[in-house]
KOLTOR-265217 format. One record per residue (C-alpha): residue number from 1; y, x, z. Coordinates in nm, 3 decimals. Example, Ala and Ser with C-alpha at 12.3 -4.5 7.8 and 13.67 -1.06 7.14 Angstrom:
# KOLTOR-265217
NODE   num         y         x         z
NODE     1    -0.450     1.230     0.780
NODE     2    -0.106     1.367     0.714
This chain:
# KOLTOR-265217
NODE   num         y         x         z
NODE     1    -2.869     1.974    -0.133
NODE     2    -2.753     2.332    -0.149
NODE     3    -2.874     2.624     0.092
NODE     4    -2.539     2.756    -0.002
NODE     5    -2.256     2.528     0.169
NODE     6    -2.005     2.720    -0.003
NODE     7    -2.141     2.756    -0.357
NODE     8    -2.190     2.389    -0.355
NODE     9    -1.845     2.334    -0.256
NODE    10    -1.706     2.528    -0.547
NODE    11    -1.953     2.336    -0.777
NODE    12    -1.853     2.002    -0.681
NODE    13    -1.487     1.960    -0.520
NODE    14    -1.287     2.213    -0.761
NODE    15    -0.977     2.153    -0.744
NODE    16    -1.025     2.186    -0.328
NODE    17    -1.208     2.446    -0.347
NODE    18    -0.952     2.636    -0.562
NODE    19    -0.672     2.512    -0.313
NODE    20    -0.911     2.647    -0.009
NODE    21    -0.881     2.996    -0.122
NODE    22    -0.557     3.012     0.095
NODE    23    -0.793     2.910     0.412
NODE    24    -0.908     3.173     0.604
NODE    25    -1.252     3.318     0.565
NODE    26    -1.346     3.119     0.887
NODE    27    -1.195     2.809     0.801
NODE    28    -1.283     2.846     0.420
NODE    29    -1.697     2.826     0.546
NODE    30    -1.600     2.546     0.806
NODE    31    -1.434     2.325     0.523
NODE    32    -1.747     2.391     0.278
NODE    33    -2.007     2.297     0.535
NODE    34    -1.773     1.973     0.628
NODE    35    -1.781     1.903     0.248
NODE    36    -2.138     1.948     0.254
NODE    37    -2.245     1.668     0.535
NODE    38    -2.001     1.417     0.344
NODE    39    -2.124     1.475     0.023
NODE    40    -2.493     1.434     0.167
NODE    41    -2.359     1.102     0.306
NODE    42    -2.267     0.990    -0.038
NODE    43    -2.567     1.091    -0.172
NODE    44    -2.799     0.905     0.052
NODE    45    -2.553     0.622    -0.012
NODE    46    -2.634     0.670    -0.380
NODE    47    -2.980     0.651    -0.277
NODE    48    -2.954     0.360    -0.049
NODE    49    -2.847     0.161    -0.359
NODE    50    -3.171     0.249    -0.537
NODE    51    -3.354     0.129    -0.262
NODE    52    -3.350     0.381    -0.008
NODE    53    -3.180     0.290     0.284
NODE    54    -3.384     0.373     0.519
NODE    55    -3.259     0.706     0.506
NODE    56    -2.915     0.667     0.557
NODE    57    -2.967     0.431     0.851
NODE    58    -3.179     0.710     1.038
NODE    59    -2.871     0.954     1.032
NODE    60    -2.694     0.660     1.130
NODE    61    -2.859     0.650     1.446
NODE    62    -2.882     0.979     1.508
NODE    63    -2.521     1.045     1.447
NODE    64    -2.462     0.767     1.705
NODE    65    -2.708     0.962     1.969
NODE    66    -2.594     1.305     1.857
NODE    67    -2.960     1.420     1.815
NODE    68    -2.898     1.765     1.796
NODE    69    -3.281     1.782     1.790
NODE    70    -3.273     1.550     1.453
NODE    71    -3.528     1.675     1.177
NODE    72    -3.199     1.617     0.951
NODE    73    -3.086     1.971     0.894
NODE    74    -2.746     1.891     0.742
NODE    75    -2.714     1.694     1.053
NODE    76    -2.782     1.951     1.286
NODE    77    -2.535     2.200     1.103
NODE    78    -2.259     1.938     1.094
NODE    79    -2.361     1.872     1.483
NODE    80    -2.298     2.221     1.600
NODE    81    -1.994     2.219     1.355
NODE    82    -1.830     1.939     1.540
NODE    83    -1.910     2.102     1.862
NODE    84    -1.754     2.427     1.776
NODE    85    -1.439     2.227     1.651
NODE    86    -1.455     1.933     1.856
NODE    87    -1.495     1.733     1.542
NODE    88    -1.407     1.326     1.618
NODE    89    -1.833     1.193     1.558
NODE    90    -1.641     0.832     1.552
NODE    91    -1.467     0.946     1.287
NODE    92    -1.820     1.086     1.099
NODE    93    -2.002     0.713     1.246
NODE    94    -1.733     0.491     1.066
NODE    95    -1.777     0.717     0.726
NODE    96    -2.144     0.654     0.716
NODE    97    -2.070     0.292     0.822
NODE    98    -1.821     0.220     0.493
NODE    99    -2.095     0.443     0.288
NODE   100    -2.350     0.206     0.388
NODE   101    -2.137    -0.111     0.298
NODE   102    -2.041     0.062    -0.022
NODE   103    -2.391     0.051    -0.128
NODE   104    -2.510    -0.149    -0.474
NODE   105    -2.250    -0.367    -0.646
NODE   106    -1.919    -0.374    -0.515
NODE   107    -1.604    -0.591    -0.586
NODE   108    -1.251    -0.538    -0.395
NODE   109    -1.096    -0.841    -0.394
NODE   110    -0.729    -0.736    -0.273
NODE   111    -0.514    -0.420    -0.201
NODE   112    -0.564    -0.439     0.191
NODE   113    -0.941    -0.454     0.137
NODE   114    -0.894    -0.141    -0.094
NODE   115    -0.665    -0.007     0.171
NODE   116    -0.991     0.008     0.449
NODE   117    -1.250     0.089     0.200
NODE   118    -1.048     0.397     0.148
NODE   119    -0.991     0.492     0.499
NODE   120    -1.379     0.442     0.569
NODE   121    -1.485     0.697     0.284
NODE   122    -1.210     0.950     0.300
NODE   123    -0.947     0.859     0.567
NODE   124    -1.223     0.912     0.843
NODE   125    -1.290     1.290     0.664
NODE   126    -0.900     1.335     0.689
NODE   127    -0.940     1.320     1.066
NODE   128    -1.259     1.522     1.062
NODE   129    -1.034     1.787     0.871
NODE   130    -0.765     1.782     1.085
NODE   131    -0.919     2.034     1.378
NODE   132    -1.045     2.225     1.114
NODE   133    -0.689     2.298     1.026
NODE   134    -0.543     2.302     1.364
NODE   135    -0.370     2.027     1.346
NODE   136    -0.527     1.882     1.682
NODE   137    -0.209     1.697     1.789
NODE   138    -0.327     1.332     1.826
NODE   139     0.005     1.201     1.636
NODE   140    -0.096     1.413     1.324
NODE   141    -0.352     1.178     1.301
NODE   142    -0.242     0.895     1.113
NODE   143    -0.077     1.105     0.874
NODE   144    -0.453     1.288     0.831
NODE   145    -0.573     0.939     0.777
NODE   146    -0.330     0.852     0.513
NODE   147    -0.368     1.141     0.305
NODE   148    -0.771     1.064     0.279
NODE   149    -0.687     0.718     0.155
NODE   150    -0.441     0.854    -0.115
NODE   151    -0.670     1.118    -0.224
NODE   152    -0.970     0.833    -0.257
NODE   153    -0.710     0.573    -0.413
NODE   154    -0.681     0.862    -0.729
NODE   155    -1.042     0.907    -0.723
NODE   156    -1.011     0.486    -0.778
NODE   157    -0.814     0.537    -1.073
NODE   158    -0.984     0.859    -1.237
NODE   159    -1.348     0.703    -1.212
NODE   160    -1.230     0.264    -1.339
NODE   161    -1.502     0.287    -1.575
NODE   162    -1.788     0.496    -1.426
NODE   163    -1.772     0.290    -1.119
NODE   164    -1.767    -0.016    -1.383
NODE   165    -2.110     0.162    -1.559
NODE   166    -2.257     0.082    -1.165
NODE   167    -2.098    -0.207    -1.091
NODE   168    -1.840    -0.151    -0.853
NODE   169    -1.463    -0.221    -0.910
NODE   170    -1.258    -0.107    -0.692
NODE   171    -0.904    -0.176    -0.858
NODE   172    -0.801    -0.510    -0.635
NODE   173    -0.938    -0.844    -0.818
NODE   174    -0.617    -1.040    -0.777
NODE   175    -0.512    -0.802    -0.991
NODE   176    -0.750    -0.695    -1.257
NODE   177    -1.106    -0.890    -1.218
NODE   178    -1.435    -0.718    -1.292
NODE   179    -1.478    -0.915    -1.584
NODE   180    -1.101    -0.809    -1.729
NODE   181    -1.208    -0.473    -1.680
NODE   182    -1.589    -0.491    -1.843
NODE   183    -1.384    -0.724    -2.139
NODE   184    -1.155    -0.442    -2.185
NODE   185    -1.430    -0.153    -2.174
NODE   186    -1.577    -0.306    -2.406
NODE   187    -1.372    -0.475    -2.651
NODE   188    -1.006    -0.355    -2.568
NODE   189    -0.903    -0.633    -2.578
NODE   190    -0.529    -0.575    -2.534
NODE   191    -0.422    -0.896    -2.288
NODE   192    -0.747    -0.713    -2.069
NODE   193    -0.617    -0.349    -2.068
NODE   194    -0.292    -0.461    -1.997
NODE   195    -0.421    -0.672    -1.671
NODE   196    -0.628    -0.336    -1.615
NODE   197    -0.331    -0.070    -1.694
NODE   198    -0.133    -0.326    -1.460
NODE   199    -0.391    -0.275    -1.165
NODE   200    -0.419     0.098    -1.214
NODE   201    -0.030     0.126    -1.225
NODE   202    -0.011    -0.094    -0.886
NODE   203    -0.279     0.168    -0.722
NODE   204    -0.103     0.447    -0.812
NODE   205     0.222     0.288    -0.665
NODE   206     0.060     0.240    -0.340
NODE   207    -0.157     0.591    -0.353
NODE   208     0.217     0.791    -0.397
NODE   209     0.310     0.608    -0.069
NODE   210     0.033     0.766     0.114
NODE   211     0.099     1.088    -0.074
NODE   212     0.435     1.145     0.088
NODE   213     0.319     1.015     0.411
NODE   214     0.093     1.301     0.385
NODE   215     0.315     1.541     0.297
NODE   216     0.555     1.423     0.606
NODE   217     0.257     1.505     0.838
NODE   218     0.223     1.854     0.707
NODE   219     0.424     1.960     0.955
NODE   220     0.186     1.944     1.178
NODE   221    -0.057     2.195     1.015
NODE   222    -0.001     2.566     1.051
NODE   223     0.151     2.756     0.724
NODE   224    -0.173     2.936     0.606
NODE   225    -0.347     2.598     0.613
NODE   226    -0.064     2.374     0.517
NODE   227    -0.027     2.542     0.152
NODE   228    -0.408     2.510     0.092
NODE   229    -0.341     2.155     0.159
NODE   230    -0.041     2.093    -0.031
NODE   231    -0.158     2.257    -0.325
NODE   232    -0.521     2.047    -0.308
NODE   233    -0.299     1.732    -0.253
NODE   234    -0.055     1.812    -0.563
NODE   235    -0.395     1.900    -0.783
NODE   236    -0.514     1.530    -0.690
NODE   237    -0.154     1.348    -0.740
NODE   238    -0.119     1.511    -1.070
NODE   239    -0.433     1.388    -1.186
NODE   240    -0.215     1.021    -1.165
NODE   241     0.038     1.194    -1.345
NODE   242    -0.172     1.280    -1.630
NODE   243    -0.291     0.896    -1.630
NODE   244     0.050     0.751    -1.672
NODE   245     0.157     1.017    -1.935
NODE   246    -0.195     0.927    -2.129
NODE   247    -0.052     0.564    -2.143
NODE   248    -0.214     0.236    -2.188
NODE   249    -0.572     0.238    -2.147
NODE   250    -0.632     0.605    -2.008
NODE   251    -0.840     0.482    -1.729
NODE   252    -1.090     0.418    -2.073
NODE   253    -1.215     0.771    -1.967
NODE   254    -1.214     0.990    -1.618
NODE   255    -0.909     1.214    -1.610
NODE   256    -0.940     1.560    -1.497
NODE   257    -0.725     1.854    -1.465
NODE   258    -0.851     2.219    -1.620
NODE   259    -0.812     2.517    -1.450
NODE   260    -0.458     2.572    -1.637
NODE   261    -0.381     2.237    -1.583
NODE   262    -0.381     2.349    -1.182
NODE   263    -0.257     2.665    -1.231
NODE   264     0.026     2.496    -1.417
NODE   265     0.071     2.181    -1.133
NODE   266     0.063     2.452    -0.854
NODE   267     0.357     2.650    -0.982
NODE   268     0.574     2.314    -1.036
NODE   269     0.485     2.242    -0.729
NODE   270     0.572     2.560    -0.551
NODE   271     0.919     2.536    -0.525
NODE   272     0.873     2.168    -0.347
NODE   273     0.639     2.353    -0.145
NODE   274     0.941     2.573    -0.014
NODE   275     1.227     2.321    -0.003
NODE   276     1.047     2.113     0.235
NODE   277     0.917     2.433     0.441
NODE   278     1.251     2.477     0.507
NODE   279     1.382     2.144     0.534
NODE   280     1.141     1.920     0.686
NODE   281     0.818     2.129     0.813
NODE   282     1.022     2.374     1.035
NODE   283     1.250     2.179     1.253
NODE   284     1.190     2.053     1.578
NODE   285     1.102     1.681     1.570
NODE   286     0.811     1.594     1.448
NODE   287     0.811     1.285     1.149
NODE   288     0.764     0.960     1.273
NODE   289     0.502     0.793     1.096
NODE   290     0.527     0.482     0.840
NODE   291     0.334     0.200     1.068
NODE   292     0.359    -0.061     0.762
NODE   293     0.085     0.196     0.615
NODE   294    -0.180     0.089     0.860
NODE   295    -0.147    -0.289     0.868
NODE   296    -0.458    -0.367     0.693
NODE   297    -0.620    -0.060     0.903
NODE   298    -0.510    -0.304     1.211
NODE   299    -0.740    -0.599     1.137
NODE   300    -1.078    -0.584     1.271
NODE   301    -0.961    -0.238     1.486
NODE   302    -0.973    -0.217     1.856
C-alpha cells in the first residue's frame, strides 16, 4: 500500500480522481485517504481468498473496538479520519463484512441479491463519503447509498469476464448462469452471449435507476463538491454507454474510458449539469427519495 494516499488515488480510481480536482485541497486529501482504507479492504479481501483471512478478520475486530491503538496503520489513519469527519464506522463494519463474504468463488443468484452485494461494497462508502462532502443531512443518505450501488453495478458490467477469470459472476443467475457466461467466453456461442448481453442490458437498466436517484440527491451536496461528483458519476455512467454502443458481446472485454473519452463525456454533460442546478438542486424542497430502491436493502435490516 502507498505512503502516498493521494498518488495512489490517482493511480488507481482515475476517472475520480480526475473528477476530484474540483474538491478542495482539504477535501481532495480526505477523499484519497478514504479511497485508500477501502482499497486496502479489497485487497486483504483479495488476500483472504488466497488463504489469508486472518488478516481481514483482525481489522474486523478492531474496526468494531475502534482500536485507535491497532498496529494496522491504514486503520489508525482512517480512525482519526472518521473522527475528524464523524465518519459512520457502521457504515466502514458492514463494508468489510460484504468484503469478507465476497471472498473466493462467488455466484449472484438474483437482482435483489446483486442489489445488497452492491450496497455492502460501495453503497456503505457512499455514506462514508457523504460527510466528506458535507452532505451530513441524515435524508441525503439513501440517495448516498444509491449512488454507491450504481457506481458498483457498472463496475459489474465493465469487469463480466475478469470476475469470470476468478470465478465470481455477479450478473443475476436467473438471468445469465455462470456456465452461459464461461460457454460464451469461450466459444461465443451466440444463444450464450445473447442470455449474457440480455443480463448485462437488465443491469444497466437497473444501475440508470440508481443513477438518477443519485443525481436527485445532489441537492444535498454543496456546489464545489456537487460538480466533482456529477462529473465522477457521468465518467462511470458513460462507461455503460460505451457498452451498449459496442453492441452484442462487449462485455467480451473491460470497457474503459480515455482521458478524451472524459474530457469529451464531461462537456456533454455540462450543460445537464446546469439545467438541473437551476431547476432541481436550488429550490427549496428537498427530493423525496424512491423507497422501491431499497426493498431488497429491507430484508435482513433492522
Amino acid at each position: 500500500m502507498s505512503d502516498d494516499p493521494q498518488a495512489l488515488f490517482k493511480q488507481k480510481s482515475r476517472s475520480f480522481a480526475l473528477a476530484a480536482r474540483f474538491f478542495s485541497p482539504k477535501t481532495q486529501e480526505a477523499t484519497a485517504r478514504l479511497y485508500q482504507f477501502c482499497r486496502y479492504i479489497d485487497d486483504l479481501a483479495d488476500a483472504s481468498a488466497q488463504g489469508e483471512p486472518e488478516r481481514l478478520s483482525r481489522l474486523r475486530a478492531d474496526l468494531g473496538a475502534a482500536a485507535e491503538q491497532s498496529d494496522d496503520p491504514i486503520l489508525r489513519d482512517f480512525l482519526e479520519l472518521a473522527q475528524t469527519h464523524r465518519l459512520p464506522l457502521h457504515a466502514a463494519a458492514e463494508l468489510v463484512d460484504a468484503s469478507k463474504d465476497d471472498c473466493g468463488a462467488r455466484s449472484i443468484q438474483t437482482e435483489a441479491e446483486l442489489i445488497r452485494f452492491a450496497y455492502g461494497v460501495a453503497g456503505t462508502v457512499g455514506l462514508l463519503m457523504q460527510e466528506l462532502l458535507g452532505a451530513g443531512d441524515a435524508k441525503a443518505a439513501p440517495f448516498a447509498i444509491d449512488l454507491g450501488i450504481a457506481l458498483q453495478l457498472t463496475n459489474v458490467v465493465r469487469d463480466v469476464a475478469e470476475d469470470a477469470a476468478r470465478d465470481r459472476y455477479y450478473l443475476p443467475a436467473n438471468l445469465a448462469t455462470p456456465e452461459d457466461i464461461e460457454h460464451a467466453l469461450k466459444t461465443a456461442d451466440p444463444i450464450a452471449s445473447q442470455k449474457v448481453d440480455v443480463a448485462v442490458e437488465r443491469v444497466l437498466q437497473v444501475a440508470d435507476r440508481y443513477y438518477e436517484s443519485a443525481l436527485a440527491g445532489h441537492w444535498y451536496i454543496p456546489p464545489r463538491n456537487r460538480r466533482a461528483i456529477f462529473f465522477a458519476l457521468s465518467f462511470y455512467r458513460a462507461i455503460g454507454t460505451k457498452l451498449r454502443q459496442s453492441g452484442s458481446g462487449a462485455w467480451c472485454r473491460r470497457t474503459h474510458l480515455g482521458l478524451f473519452s472524459k474530457i469529451r463525456v464531461g462537456l456533454a454533460a455540462y450543460p445537464n449539469y446546469r439545467t438541473r442546478t437551476v431547476q432541481e438542486w436550488s429550490t427549496e424542497v428537498p427530493p423525496q427519495h424512491e423507497r422501491e430502491l431499497h426493498i431488497a436493502l429491507r430484508k435482513g435490516k433492522p
